[in-house]
C-alpha positions, 0 to 999 in steps of 0.5 A, a space after each residue: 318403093 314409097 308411095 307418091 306424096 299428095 303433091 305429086 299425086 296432085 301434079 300428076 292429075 293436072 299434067 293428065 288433064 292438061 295434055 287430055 285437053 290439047 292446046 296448052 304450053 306449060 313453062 317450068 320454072 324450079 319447082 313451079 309449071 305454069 300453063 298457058 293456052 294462046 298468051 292466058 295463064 290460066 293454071 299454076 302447079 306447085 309442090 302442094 297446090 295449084 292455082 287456076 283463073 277461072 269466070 268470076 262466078 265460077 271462082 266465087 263457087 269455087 272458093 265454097 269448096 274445102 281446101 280452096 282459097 283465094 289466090 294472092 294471083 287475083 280475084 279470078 284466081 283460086 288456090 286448091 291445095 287438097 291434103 289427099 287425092 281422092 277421085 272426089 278431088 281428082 274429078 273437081 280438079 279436072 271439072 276446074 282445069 277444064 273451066 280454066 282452059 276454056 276461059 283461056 280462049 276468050 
C-alpha cells in the first residue's frame, strides 16, 4: 500500500476539521469540494491546495506564512498549498478553517 500523496493528506485534515465544526454543506465538483456555511463560501479544497475567506486583517497575516498566497477568489481569500503535512501545518490549517467558518456566520 503507497503512502498517502501531500493533497490527500491535506484533503483529509480539512474534511476532519470542517465536520468537527458542524454546520457546514460541502458541494463536490470533479476534483474540487467547496463548503459553505448558511449561503457564505467560505473554504475550497483542491488536489494541492486549499483556499478560505477569512477577516481582511486575518487574510493579510496569513499571507506572512510560507506556502500562502493570494487567491485569484478575492482579497479575502488565500490559497495554502503546503509541500508536506506537518502538525505545524495541520494545527495553522485547522486555526484557519475555524477562522473561515466563523466569518462565515456574519
Amino acid at each position: 500500500m503507497s503512502e498517502p500523496t501531500t493533497g490527500e493528506l491535506l484533503g483529509e485534515v480539512v474534511e476532519t476539521a470542517i465536520a468537527e465544526l458542524g454546520e457546514a454543506a460541502e458541494t463536490r465538483s470533479g476534483n474540487a469540494v467547496e463548503y459553505r456555511r448558511g449561503s457564505t463560501l467560505f473554504a475550497a479544497l483542491e488536489p494541492a491546495a486549499v483556499e478560505l475567506r477569512l477577516q481582511p486583517d486575518i487574510a493579510e497575516a496569513v499571507l506572512r506564512t510560507p506556502e500562502t498566497a493570494p487567491s485569484r477568489r478575492g482579497s479575502e481569500w488565500v490559497r495554502f498549498a503546503p509541500t508536506e503535512i506537518d502538525q505545524f501545518v495541520i494545527d495553522r490549517l485547522e486555526a484557519w478553517l475555524t477562522a473561515a467558518w466563523r466569518t462565515a456566520q456574519n
